[in-house]
N, C-alpha and C positions, 0 to 999 in steps of 0.2 A: 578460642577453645583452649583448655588444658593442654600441657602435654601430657603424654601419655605415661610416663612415669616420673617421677622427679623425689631421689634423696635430700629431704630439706635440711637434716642435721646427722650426725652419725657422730658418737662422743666414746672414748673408754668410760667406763665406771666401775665401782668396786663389785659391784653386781654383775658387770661385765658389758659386751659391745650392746648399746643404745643406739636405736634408730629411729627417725620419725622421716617416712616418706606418705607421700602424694600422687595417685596414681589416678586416672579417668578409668570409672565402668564404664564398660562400650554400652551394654545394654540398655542402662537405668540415663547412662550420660550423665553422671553426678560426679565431683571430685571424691574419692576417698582415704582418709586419712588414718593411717594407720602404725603401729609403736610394734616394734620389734624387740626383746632383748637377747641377742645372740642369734640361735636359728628359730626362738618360739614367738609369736605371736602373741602380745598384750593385750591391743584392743584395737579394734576398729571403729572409725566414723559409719560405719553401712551398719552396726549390729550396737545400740546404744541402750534398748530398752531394759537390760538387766542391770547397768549403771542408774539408768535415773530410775527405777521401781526401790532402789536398798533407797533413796530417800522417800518417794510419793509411800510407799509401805511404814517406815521409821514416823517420818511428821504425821503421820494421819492419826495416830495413835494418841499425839498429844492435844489437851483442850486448852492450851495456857496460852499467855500472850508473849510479847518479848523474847523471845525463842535465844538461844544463845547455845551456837551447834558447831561439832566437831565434824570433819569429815576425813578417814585416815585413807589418802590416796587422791593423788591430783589425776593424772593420766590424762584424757582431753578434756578432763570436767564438767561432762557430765551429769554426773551426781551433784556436785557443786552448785550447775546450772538451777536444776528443780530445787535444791533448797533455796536459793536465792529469790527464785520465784513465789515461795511461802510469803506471803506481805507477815508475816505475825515475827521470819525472824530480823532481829536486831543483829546480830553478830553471828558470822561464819570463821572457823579460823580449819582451812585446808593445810593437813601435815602430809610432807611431800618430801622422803627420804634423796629423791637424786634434783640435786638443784636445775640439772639440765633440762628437768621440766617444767620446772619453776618458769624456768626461761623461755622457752617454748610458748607462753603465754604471757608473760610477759613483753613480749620482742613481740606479740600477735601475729605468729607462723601455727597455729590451729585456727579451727575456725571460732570457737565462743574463748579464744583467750584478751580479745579487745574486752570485750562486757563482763568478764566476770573482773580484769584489772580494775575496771574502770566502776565499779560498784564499790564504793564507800565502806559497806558491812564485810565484806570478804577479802581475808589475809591468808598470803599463801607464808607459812610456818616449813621452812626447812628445815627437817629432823629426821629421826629414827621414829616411827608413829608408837612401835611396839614397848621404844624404852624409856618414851615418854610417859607412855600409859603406865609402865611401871613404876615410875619415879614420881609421878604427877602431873598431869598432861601441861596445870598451869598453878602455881601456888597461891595461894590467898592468905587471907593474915592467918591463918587456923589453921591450915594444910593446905590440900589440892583443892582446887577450887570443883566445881558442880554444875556442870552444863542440859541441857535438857535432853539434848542427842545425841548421842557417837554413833557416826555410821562410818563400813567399814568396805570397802572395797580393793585390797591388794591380794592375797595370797589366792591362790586358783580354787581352794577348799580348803576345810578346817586341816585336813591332813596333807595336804600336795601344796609343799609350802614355796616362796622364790627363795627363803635362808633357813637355815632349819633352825638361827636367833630366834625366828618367831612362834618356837615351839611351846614357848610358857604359856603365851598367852590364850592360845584355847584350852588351858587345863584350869581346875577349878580354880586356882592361885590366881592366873591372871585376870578371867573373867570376873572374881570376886572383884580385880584393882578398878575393871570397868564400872560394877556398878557404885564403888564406892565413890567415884566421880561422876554420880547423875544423882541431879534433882529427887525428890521423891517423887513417881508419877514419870521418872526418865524412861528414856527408849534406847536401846541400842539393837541396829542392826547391822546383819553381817551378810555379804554376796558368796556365795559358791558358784562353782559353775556344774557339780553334781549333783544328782538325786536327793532328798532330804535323809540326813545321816542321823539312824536312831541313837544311838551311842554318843553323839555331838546333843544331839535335845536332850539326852539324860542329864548331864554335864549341864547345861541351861538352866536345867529346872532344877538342879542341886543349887543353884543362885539366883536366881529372877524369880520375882510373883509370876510370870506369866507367860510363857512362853508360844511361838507358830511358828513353821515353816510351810513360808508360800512359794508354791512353785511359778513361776512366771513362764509365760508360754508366749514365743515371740515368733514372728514367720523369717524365714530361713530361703533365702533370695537364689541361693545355691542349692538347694539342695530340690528347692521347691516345696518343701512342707515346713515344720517348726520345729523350734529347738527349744529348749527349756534350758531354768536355770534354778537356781532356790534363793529366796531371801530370809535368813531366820530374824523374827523379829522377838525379843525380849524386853519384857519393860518391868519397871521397880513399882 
C-alpha cells in the first residue's frame, strides 16, 4: 500500500514554490496526485474531468483528418491524454511554461507521464504559451504556421490570471493572434473554472464565427454533490 503522504518534488520557480505530492484517500483507497504552486492548488489526479472535456469539447467540433493540435499547459496531462486518443490526430506539440513539469513526466513520477513520453505524435515544447501565441506559436515559410486546435488549460479564468503577462491575451488583440494560427474550420478552446462570463463571449464573438460556452458538471467526492466548470469553445 501507498504511503500515506509523500512530497515527490518541491522546485523554486519564477512563478514561485512548485510542488507535486502523492498522498492515499483513505476512502476511495486510490493514490492522488496533486500540484501545488505556493499555498494554491493547481490540479488534482481525483478531479480530471474539466481538463480532459477542453479537449473531448474542442476535437469534436472538427470533421478533418490529420489533426495537428496545440495544447497550452502540460500539468498532469490530462488534456494531452484525450487528444492523443483522437486516432485522426497526427501531431501534438504541449507548451509547458516550468520545465519542472516537463520533467515530471518525463522522469514518469505522475501517472500518464510514461504514455504520453512515449507516444511518437506528442512533444512537450518549453516555453512561455501566451508569448508564443503572440510571436507565432510555430513559423512556416509565410509566417506562423496553422494548426487545427489550440486548447487552452492554465490561468484559473479569463480574468483570475497565475501572471498578469497573460493579460493580452484574452483581449481582442490576442485572441485575433489565436485565430489567426487556426486552419479554416479551426477550434480553439479555453477551461475556466467560473461560471460562463458574458463580457468574455462578447470578446469571442467580436473574433470567431462561432462561439459556446459549455458548462461541464462533474461529481464532487468532497462535498458529495457536483461541481462545475465552463469550457468556451470558438471555432473559425
Amino acid at each position: 500500500m501507498s504511503r500515506a503522504f509523500e512530497e515527490i518534488d518541491h522546485q523554486t520557480t519564477p512563478m514561485g514554490e512548485i510542488s507535486l505530492r502523492r498522498r492515499l484517500e483513505p476512502t476511495l483507497k486510490v493514490d492522488v496526485y496533486e500540484v501545488k504552486l505556493d499555498d494554491e492548488f493547481l490540479m488534482s489526479s481525483l478531479f480530471t474531468a474539466s481538463e480532459e472535456a477542453v479537449a473531448q469539447l474542442g476535437l469534436e467540433e472538427l470533421s478533418g483528418e490529420h489533426l495537428d493540435v496545440v495544447v497550452g499547459g502540460l500539468g498532469l496531462g490530462y488534456t494531452a491524454k484525450v487528444v492523443l486518443d483522437d486516432v485522426r490526430v497526427t501531431r501534438l506539440q504541449v507548451i509547458e511554461a516550468l520545465p519542472q513539469v516537463i520533467g515530471w513526466h518525463r522522469d514518469h513520477l505522475v501517472p500518464l507521464g510514461a504514455d504520453l513520453s512515449a507516444d511518437e505524435r506528442c512533444s512537450f515544447v518549453q516555453g512561455d504559451f501566451f508569448a508564443m501565441v503572440a510571436d507565432g506559436i510555430e513559423q512556416g515559410d509565410e509566417g506562423p504556421k496553422q494548426f487545427d486546435a489550440i486548447l487552452v488549460d492554465i490561468d484559473h479564468t479569463p480574468s483570475h490570471l497565475l501572471s498578469s503577462s497573460h493579460a493580452n491575451f484574452y483581449r481582442p488583440t490576442g485572441l485575433a493572434r489565436v485565430r489567426e494560427q487556426l486552419v479554416p474550420g479551426g477550434v480553439f478552446a479555453l477551461w475556466s473554472d467560473d461560471p460562463p462570463d458574458v463580457e468574455f463571449m462578447k470578446l469571442l464573438d467580436e473574433v470567431f464565427d462561432g462561439v459556446a460556452a459549455h458548462v461541464v458538471h462533474f461529481p464532487n467526492f468532497y462535498t458529495g454533490g457536483e461541481s462545475a466548470c465552463t469550457v468556451y469553445v470558438a471555432t473559425t
